[in-house]
C-alpha positions in Angstrom: 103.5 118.0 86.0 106.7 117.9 88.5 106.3 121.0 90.8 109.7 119.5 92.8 111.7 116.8 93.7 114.1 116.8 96.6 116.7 114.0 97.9 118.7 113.7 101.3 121.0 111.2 102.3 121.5 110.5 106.1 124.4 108.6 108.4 122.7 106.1 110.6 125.4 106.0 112.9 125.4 110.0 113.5 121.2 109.9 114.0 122.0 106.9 116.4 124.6 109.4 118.4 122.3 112.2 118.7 119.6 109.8 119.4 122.2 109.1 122.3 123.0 112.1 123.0 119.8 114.4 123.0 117.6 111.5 123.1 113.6 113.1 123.9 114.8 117.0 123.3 115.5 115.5 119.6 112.7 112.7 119.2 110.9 115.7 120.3 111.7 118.7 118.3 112.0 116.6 115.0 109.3 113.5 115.3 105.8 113.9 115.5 104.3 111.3 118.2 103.3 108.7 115.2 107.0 108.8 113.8 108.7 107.9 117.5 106.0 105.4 117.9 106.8 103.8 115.1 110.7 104.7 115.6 110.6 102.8 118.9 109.4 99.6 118.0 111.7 98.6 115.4 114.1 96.5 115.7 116.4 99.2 113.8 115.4 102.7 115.6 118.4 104.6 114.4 117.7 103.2 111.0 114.0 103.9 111.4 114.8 108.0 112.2 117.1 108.4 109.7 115.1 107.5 107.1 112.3 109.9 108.2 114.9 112.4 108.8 116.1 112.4 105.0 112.9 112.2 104.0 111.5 115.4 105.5 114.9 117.2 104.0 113.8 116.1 101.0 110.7 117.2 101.0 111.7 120.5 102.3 113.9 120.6 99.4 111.0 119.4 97.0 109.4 122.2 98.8 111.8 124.9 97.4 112.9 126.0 100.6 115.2 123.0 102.4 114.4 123.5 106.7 114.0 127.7 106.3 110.8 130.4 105.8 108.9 128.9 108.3 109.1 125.2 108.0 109.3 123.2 110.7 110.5 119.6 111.2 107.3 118.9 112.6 105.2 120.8 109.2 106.0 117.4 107.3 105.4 113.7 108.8 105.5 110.5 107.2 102.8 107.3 107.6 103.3 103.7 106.0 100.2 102.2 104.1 99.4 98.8 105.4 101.4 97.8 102.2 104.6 99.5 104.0 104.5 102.5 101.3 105.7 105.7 102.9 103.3 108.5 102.7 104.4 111.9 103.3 102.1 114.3 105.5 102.5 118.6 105.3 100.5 120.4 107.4 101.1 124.6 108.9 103.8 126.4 106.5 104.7 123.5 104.7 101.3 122.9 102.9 100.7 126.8 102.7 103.7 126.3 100.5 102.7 123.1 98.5 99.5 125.2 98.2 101.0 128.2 96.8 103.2 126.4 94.1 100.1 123.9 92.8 98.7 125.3 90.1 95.0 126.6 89.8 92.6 123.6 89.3 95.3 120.7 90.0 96.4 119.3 93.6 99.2 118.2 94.4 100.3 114.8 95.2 103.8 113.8 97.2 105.2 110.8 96.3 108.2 109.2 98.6 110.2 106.3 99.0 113.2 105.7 101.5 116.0 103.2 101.5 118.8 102.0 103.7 122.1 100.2 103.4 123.9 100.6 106.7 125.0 103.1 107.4 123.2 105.6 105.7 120.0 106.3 104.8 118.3 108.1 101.8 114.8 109.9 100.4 113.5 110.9 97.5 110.4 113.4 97.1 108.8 114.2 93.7 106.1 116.7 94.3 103.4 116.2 91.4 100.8 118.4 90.3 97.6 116.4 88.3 94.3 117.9 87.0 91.4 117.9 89.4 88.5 115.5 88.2 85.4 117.2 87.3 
């Protein structure tokens, strides 16, 4: 079952000016250390954080609650698969919430996938709840 689904779309060029601008005081606030490592050594960085920006909006928003009750930028991180596949992290009071809204004997799976065309940048989150195997 679909407990959420969340979308964001992100300018590029206004990540890439308060990359400029704020540079480490925004890295730092918003990106865990895995997500600016990554970030940093792509050819696109601007590209690179705007992606992961939308996509932890969405996810907020997949949440129920968008960037408010607690969440922080930080409580949702994303990984790639060696296959490149985004895969979305929650930890603190964003998996207390994906906890709360999965139903008794399901867990809860968050799917994601990013895109870019320059110059913006777009998620989507679905939040799915299956049955736990026996």
């Amino acid at each position: 079952m679909i407990l959420g689904i969340g979308t964001d779309l992100a300018n590029i060029d206004r990540i890439a000016g308060t990359l400029e601008r704020f540079g480490d005081r925004f890295r730092n606030r918003v990106f865990t250390e895995t997500e600016q490592r990554k970030a940093e050594r792509r050819r696109d960085v601007a590209g690179t954080y705007a992606k992961r920006w939308a996509a932890k909006e969405a996810c907020s928003k997949a949440l129920g609650t968008g960037l408010r009750m607690g969440i922080s930028w930080k409580d949702m991180s994303l990984t790639n698969l060696p296959t490149g596949q985004p895969v979305m992290h929650v930890t603190g009071w964003a998996k207390e919430r994906l906890d709360a809204m999965t139903p008794p004997g399901h867990h809860a799976i968050i799917h994601v996938t990013l895109t870019d065309d320059h110059p913006w940048a777009q998620a989507f989150v679905v939040i799915e709840a299956l049955p736990k195997q026996r």
